[in-house]
TORPAGU-312744 format. One record per residue (C-alpha): x, y, z; residue number from 1; residue in one letter. Coordinates in nm, 4 decimals, padded with zeros to 6 digits. Layout:
# TORPAGU-312744
- east north up num residu
- X Y Z NUM a
...
//
This chain:
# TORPAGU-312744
- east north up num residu
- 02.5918 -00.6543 -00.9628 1 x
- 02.9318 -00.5666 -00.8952 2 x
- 03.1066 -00.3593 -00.6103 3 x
- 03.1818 -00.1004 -00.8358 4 x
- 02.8209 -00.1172 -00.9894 5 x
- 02.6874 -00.0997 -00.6776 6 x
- 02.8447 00.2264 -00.5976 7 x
- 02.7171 00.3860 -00.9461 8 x
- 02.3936 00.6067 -00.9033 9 x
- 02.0799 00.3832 -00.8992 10 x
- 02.0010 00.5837 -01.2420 11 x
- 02.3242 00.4365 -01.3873 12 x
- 02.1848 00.1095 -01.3157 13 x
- 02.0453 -00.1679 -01.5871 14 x
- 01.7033 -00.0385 -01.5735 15 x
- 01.5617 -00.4009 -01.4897 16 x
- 01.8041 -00.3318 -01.2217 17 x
- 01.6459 -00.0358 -01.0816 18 x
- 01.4226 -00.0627 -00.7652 19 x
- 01.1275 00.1196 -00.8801 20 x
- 01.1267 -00.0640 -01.2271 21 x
- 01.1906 -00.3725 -01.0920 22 x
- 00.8633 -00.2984 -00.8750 23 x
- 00.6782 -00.1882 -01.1473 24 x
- 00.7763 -00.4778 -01.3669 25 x
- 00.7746 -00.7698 -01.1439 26 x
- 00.5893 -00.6475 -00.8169 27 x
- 00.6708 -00.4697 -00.5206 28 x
- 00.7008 -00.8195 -00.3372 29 x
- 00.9753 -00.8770 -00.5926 30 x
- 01.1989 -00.6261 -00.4104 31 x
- 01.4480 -00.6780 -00.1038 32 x
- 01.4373 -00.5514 00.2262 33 x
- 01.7466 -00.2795 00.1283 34 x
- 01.5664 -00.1759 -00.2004 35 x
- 01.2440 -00.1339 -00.0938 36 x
- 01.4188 00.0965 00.2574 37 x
- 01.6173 00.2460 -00.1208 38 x
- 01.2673 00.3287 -00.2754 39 x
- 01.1915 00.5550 00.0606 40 x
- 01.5091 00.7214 00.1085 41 x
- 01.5224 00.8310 -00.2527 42 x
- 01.9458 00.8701 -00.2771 43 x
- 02.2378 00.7459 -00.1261 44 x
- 02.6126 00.9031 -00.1039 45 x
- 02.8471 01.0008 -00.3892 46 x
- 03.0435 00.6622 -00.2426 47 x
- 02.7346 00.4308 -00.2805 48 x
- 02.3551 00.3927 -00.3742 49 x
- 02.0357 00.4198 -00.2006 50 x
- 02.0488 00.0222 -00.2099 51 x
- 02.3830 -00.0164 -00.0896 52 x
- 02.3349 00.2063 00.2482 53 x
- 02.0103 00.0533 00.3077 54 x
- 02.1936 -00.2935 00.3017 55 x
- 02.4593 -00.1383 00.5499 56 x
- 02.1859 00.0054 00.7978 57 x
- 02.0154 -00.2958 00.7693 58 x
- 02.3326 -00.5364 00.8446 59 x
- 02.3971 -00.3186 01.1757 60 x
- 02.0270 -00.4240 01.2511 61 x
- 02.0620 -00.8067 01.2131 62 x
- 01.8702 -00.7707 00.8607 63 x
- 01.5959 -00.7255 01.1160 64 x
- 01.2851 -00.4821 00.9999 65 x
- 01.1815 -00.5410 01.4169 66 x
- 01.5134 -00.4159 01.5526 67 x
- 01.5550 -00.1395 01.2329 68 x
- 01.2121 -00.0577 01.3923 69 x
- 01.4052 -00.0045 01.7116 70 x
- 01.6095 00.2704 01.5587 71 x
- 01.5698 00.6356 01.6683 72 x
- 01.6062 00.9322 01.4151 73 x
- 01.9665 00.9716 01.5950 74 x
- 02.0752 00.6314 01.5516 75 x
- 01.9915 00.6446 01.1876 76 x
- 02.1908 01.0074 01.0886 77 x
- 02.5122 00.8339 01.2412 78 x
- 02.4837 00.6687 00.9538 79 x
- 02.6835 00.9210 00.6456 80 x
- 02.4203 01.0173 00.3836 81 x
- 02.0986 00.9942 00.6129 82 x
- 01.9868 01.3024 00.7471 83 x
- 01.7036 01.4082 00.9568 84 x
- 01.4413 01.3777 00.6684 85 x
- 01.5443 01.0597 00.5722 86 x
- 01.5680 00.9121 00.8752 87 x
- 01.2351 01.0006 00.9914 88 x
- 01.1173 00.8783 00.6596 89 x
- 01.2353 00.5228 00.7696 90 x
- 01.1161 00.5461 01.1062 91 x
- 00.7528 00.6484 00.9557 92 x
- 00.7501 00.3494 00.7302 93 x
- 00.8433 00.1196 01.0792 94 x
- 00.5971 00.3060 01.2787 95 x
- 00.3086 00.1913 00.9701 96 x
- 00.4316 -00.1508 00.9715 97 x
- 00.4567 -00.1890 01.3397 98 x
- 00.0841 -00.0398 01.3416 99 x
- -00.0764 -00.2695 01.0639 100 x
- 00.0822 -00.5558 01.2880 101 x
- -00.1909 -00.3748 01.5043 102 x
- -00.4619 -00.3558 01.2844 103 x
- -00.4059 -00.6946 01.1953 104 x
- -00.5042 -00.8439 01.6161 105 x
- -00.8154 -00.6190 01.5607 106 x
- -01.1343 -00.7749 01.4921 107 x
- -01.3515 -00.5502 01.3471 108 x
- -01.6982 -00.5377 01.5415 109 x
- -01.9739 -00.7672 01.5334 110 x
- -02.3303 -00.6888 01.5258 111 x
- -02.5079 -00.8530 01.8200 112 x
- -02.8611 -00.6073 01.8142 113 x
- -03.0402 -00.2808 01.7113 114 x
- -02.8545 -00.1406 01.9841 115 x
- -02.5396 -00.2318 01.8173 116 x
- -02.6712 -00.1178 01.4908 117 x
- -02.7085 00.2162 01.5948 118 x
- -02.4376 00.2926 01.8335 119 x
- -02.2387 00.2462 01.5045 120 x
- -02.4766 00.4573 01.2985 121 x
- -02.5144 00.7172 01.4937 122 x
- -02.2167 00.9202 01.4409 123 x
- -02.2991 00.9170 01.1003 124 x
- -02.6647 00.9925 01.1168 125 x
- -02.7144 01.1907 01.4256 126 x
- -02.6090 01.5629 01.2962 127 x
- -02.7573 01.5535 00.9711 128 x
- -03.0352 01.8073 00.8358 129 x
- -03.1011 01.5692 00.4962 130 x
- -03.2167 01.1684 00.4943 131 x
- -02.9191 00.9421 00.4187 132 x
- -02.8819 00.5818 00.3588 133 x
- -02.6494 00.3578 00.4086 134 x
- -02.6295 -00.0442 00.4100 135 x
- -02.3943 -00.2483 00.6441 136 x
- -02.2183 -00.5282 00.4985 137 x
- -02.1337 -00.8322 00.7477 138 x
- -01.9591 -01.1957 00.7001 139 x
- -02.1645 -01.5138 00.8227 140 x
- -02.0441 -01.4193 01.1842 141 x
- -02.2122 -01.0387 01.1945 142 x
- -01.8612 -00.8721 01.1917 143 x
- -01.8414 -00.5665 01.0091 144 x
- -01.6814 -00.5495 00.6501 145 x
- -01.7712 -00.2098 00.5573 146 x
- -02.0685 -00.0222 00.5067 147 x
- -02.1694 00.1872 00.2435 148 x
- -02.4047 00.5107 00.1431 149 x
- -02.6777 00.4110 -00.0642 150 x
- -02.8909 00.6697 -00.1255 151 x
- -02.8987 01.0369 00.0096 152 x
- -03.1961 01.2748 00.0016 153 x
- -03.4298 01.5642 00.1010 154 x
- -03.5629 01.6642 00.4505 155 x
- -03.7821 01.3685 00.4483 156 x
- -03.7244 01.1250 00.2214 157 x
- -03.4529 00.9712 00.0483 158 x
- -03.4663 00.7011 -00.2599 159 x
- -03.2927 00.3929 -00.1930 160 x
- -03.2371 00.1397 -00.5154 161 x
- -03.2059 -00.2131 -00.4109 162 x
- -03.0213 -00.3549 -00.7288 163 x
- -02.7524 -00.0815 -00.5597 164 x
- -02.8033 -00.2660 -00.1591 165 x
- -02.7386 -00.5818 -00.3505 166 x
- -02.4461 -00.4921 -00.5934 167 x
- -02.3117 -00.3973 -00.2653 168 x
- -02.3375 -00.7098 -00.1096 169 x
- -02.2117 -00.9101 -00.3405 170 x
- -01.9379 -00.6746 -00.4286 171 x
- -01.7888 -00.7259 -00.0337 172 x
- -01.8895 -01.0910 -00.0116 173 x
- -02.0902 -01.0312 00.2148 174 x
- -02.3310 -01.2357 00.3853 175 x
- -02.5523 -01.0412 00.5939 176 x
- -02.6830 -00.7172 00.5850 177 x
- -02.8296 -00.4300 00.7505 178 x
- -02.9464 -00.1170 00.6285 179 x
- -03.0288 00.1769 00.8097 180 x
- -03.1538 00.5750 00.7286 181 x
- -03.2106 00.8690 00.9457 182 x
- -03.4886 01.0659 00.9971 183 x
- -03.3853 01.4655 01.0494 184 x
- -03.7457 01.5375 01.2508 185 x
- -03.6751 01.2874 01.4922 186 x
- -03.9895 01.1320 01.4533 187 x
- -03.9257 00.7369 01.4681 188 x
- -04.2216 00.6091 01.2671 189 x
- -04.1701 00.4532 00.9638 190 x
- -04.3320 00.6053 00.6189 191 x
- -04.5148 00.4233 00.4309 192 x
- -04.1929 00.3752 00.1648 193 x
- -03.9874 00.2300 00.4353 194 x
- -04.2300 -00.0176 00.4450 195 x
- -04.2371 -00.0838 00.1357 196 x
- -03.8421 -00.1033 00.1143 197 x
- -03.7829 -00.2854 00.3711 198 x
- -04.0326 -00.5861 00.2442 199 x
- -03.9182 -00.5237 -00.1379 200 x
- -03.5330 -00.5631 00.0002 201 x
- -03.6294 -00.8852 00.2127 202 x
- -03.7522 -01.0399 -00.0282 203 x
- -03.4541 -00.9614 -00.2499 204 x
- -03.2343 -01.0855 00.0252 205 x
- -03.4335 -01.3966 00.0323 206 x
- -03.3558 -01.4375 -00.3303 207 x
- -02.9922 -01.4084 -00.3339 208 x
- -02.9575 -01.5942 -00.0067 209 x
- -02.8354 -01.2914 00.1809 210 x
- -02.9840 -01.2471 00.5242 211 x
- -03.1299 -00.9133 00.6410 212 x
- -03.0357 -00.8628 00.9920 213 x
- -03.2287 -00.5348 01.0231 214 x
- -03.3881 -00.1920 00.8873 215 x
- -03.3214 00.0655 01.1572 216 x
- -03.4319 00.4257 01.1653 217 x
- -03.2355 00.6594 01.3732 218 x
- -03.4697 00.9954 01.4933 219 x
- -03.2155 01.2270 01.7200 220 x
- -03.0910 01.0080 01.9893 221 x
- -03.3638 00.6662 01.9310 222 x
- -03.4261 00.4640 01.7003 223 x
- -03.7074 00.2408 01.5557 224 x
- -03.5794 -00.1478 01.4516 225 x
- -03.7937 -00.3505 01.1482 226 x
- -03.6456 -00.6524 01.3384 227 x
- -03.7510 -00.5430 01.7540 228 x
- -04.0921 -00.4957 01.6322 229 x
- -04.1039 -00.8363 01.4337 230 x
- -04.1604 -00.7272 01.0816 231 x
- -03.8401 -00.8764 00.9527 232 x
//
């Protein structure tokens, strides 16, 4: 495009040309650094686009998202047609990226015992005045991928399908599993039908080449563990 283009309203634009349709039409990935920054700010100046400030900010940065990242709210409104609330948009959008740069060093935890299993159930379990379910999904080295509720019931039971533990699994890729329920009146011994669900989902496991790590039952601030007592 053109200097002159450039300086038109983004609405003025081609429509191919357009930042947001060009992201809708051909990906976000499709976009550059100035017209995705374009896509936050929203507008530009009556002298030139959204785009065409972006690309200005970003030259006096080295066309470097690290040093933009660098940028304080006041270094940003020096620039003419970014205010406050457009400059702490960008510095948001920095503070996200720098953060999933985070996120990204992070290894989610691994699952080394029933111990493990619930200290990361309890916060989910220990309050609770109903039975709840949920099933932990692993990878083949027992880190966590996500866990899921599974089944969510009365003061002392709760019904748990296992084509739903499995669907699950497969779902997240997962190869290794671990389920674990509460029991509100903090008595730790197993019913008869978590018996009977833990064997029924072990053998499913066994089936679809899944390994069961452990059934865990979390009563107040104990627990009883399917695999501790050897019946996994």
């Amino acid at each position: 495009m053109d200097a002159v283009g450039q300086k038109r309203s983004i609405k003025e634009w081609p429509i191919d040309e357009r930042p947001r349709e060009k992201a809708i039409k051909n990906g976000i990935s499709s976009l550059s650094k100035s017209e995705l920054l374009a896509i936050l700010i929203g507008s530009g100046t009556p002298d030139e686009s959204a785009v065409e400030l972006m690309r200005k900010v970003l030259a006096s940065c080295g066309d470097s998202i690290a040093e933009l990242s660098r940028q304080t709210v006041d270094d940003l409104c020096r620039f003419k047609g970014i205010g406050p609330a457009k400059a702490i948009t960008i510095v948001a959008a920095c503070e996200l990226w720098k953060r999933r740069a985070g996120d990204e060093h992070r290894e989610p935890p691994q699952i080394k015992s029933s111990q493990d299993l619930f200290n990361y159930f309890y916060p989910l379990l220990c309050d609770l005045n109903i039975e709840q379910c949920y099933v932990l999904l692993l990878n083949n080295m027992n880190r966590v991928i996500d866990h899921a509720l599974i089944g969510s019931g009365g003061l002392t039971a709760t019904m748990v399908d296992i084509r739903l533990v499995l669907r699950e699994a497969i779902i997240k890729r997962a190869t290794a599993i671990a389920l674990c329920h509460n029991h509100p009146s903090g008595n730790m011994k197993p019913s008869r039908d978590d018996d009977k669900l833990t064997r029924n989902l072990a053998e499913a496991c066994r089936v679809m080449n899944i390994r069961l790590l452990d059934h865990i039952i979390v009563a107040g601030n104990r627990y009883y563990s399917y695999s501790e007592e050897a019946l996994i």
